[in-house]
C-alpha positions in Angstrom: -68.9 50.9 61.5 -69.2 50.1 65.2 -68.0 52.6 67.1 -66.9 52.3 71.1 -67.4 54.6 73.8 -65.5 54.4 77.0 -67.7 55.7 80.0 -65.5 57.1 82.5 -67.1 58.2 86.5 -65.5 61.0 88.0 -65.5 61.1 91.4 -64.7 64.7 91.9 -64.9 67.8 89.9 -63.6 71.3 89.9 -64.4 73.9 90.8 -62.8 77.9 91.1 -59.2 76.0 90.7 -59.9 73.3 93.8 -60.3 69.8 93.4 -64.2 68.9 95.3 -65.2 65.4 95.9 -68.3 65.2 95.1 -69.2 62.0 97.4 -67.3 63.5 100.7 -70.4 65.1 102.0 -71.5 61.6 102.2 -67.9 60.1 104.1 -68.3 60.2 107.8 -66.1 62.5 110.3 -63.1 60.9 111.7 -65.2 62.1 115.1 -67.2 59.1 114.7 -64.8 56.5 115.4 -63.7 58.2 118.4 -67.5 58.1 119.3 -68.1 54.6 118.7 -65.0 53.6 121.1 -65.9 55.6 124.1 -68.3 54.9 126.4 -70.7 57.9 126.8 -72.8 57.3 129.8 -74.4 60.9 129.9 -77.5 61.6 131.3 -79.5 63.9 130.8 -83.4 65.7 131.7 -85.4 66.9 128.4 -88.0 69.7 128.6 -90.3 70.0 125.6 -92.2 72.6 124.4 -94.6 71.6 121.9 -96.4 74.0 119.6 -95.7 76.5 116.8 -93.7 79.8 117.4 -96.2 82.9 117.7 -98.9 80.5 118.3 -100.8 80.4 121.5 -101.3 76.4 121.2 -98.4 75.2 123.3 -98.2 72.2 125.6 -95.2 71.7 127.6 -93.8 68.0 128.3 -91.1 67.7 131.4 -88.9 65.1 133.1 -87.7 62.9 130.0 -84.3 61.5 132.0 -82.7 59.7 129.9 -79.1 57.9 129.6 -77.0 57.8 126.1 -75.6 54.0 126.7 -72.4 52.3 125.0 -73.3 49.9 122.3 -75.6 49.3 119.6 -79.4 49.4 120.2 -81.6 45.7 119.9 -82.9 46.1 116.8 -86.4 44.9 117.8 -86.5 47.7 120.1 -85.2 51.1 117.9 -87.3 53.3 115.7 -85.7 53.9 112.2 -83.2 56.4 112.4 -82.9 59.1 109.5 -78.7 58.4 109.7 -78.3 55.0 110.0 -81.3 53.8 108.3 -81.0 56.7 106.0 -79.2 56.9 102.1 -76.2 57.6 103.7 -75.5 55.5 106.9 -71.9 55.8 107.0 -72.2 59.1 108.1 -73.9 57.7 111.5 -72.6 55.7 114.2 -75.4 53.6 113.8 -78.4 53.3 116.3 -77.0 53.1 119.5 -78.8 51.8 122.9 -80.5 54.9 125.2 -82.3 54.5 128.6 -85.7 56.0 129.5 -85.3 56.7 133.6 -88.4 58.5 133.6 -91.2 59.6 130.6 -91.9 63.0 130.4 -95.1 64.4 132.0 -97.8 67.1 131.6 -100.8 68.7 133.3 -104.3 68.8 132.3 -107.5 69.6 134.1 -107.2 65.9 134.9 -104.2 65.7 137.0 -100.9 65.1 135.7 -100.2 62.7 133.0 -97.1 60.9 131.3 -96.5 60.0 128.2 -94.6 56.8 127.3 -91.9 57.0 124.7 -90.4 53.6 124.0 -88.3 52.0 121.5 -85.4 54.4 122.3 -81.6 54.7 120.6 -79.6 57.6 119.3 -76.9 58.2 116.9 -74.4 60.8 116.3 -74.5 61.7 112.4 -71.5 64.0 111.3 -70.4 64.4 107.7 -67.0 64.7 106.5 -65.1 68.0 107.3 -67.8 69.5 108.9 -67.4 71.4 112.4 -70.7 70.1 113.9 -72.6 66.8 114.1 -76.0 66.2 115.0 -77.3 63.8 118.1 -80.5 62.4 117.2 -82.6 60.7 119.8 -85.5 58.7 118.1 -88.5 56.8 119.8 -91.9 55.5 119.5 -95.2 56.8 121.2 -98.0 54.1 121.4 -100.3 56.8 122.0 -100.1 60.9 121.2 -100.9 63.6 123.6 -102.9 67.1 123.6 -103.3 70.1 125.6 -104.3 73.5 125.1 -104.8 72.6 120.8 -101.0 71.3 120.7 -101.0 68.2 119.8 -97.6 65.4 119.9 -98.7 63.0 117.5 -98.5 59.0 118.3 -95.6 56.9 116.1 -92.1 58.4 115.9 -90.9 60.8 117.4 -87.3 62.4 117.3 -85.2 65.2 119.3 -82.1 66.6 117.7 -78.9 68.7 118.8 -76.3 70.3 117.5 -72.7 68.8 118.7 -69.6 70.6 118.4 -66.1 69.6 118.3 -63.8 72.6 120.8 -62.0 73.4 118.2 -65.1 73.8 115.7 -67.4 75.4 118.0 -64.6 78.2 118.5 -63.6 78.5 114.8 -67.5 79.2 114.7 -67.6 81.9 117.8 -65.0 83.7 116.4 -66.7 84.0 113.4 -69.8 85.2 114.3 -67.9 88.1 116.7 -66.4 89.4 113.8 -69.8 89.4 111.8 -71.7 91.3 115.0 -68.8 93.4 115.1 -69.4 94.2 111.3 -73.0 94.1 111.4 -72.7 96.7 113.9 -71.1 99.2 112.2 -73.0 98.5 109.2 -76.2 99.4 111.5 -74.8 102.4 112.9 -74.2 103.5 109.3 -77.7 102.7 108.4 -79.2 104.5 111.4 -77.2 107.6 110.2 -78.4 107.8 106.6 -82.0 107.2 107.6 -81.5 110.4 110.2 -80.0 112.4 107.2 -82.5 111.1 105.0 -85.9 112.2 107.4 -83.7 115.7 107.9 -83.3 116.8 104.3 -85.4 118.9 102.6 -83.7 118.2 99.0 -85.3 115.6 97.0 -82.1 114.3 95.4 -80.2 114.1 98.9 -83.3 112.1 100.4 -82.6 109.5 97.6 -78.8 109.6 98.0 -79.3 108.9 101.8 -82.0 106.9 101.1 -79.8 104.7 98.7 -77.1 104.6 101.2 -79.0 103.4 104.0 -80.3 100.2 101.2 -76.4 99.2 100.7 -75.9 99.3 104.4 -78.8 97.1 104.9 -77.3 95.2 102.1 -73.9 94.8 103.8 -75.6 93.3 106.9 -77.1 90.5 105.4 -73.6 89.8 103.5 -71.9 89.5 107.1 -73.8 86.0 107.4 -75.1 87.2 110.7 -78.7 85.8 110.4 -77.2 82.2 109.8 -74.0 82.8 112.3 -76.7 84.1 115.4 -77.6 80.7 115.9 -74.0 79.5 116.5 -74.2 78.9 120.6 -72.3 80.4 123.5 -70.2 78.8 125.7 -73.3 79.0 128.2 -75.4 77.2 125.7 -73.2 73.4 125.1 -72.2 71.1 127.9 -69.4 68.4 127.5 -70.0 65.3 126.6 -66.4 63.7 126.5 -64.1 62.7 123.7 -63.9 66.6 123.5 -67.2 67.2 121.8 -69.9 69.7 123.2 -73.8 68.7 122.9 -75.9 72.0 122.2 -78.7 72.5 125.2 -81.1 73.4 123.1 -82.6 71.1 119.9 -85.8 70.7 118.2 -88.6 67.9 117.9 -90.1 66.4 115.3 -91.3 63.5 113.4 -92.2 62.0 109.6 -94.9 61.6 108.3 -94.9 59.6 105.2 -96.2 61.4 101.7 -96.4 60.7 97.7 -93.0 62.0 97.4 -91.5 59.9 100.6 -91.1 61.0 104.0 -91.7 64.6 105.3 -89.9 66.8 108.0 -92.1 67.7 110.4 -91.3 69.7 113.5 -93.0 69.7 116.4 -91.8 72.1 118.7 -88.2 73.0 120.3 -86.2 70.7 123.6 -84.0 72.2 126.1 -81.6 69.9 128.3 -79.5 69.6 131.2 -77.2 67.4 132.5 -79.0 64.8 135.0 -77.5 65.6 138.5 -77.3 61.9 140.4 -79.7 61.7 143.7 -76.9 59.9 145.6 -74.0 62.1 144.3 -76.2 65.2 146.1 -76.3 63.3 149.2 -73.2 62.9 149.6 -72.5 66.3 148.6 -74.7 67.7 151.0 -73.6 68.5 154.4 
């Protein structure tokens, strides 16, 4: 007897009573469009610091000016970009065109000394629903650099920040005040069962204060704070337009490929800053 089977793909599951679509991690932001349709024109100086945190190996790269430009990037000139040539590309607005004004330089015992970075473009990657997006700058360097043991590798290189629509970045803020305002209280509770507990002289108060200060501990970490702390201030985005805020400070890093594909590998941490125009300060001078 032949029997049939009728395969059926869901799409979306449930889960605690909700409806979840499985694939709209993967659907892009209606932020992108409005992205794709502007013309961005920012520019902007990149400091690097290269090296590992706690480590005394640092090197430290300055005066990458560079210009996020309006339309796609030639594709003989852009580095592979983990969005756009990615699993999920429809998340990104696809590799857009950037300008190097000026390479980044550092100082060794030799003078000072720049490091090209060419093949540049940047994409915006921002998944469905999500209150931030990601800028990614990606380039090659045709030769690496070293100072002081750090050590910038040669090939691809990338620099990421955190972007923020206003409304998401504030949903955000006001949620990591109300976890430091828990936290808080949480800490002052702790503080005060660890002062009972070094005061007592009765073995089974110690280990009531001593359990009380462990749940209090406990309750911190449930306020989300470590992961909410690196939400940034008001002080710490600049505008880009469209109504979207780029994060000042990012990280860099680069992949390097392995038996089981491509690895993450950071590099070190980028701070920018608006580029202030040379001829807009004359003027403004008096």
């Amino acid at each position: 007897m032949l029997t049939r089977f009728l395969l059926v793909v869901a799409t979306s599951t449930v889960a605690d009573g909700f409806a979840f679509d499985i694939f709209s991690a993967f659907k892009a932001d209606p932020v992108l469009s409005r992205v794709a349709q502007s013309k961005m024109g920012n520019k902007f100086t990149i400091q690097m610091d290269i090296g590992k945190k706690g480590d005394e190996k640092h090197m430290s790269l300055n005066g990458l000016d560079i210009e996020l430009l309006h339309g796609n990037a030639p594709k003989d000139e852009q580095v592979g970009l983990p969005g756009a040539n990615g699993p999920h590309p429809k998340t990104s607005t696809g590799a857009l065109a950037l300008k190097v004004h000026s390479a980044p330089s550092f100082i060794d015992i030799f003078g000072t000394q720049r490091v090209r970075f060419e093949k540049p473009c940047y994409e915006l990657i921002w998944k469905k629903d999500n209150h931030c997006g990601l800028l990614i700058c990606g380039f090659n360097l045709p030769m690496g650099a070293k100072r002081n043991g750090a050590d910038l590798p040669a090939g691809r290189l990338y620099l990421s920040f955190p972007v923020w629509s206003q409304w998401g970045l504030a949903i955000r803020q006001a949620e990591r005040n109300e976890a430091e305002e828990r936290a808080q209280e949480f800490s002052e509770e702790r503080d005060a069962e660890i002062l009972k507990y070094t005061e007592s002289t009765n073995l089974i108060q110690k280990a009531f204060h001593y359990r009380n200060a462990a749940a209090a501990v406990q309750k911190i970490e449930f306020t989300g704070i470590r992961s909410l702390m690196k939400i940034p201030s008001d002080s710490e985005v600049t505008p880009i337009g469209n109504g979207l805020l780029l994060t000042t400070k990012g990280t860099v890093w680069n992949k390097q490929h392995g038996f089981l594909g491509d690895k993450h590998i950071p590099l070190g941490e980028a701070i920018l800053a608006p580029l202030v125009d040379e001829a807009a300060q004359d003027v403004l001078r008096p």
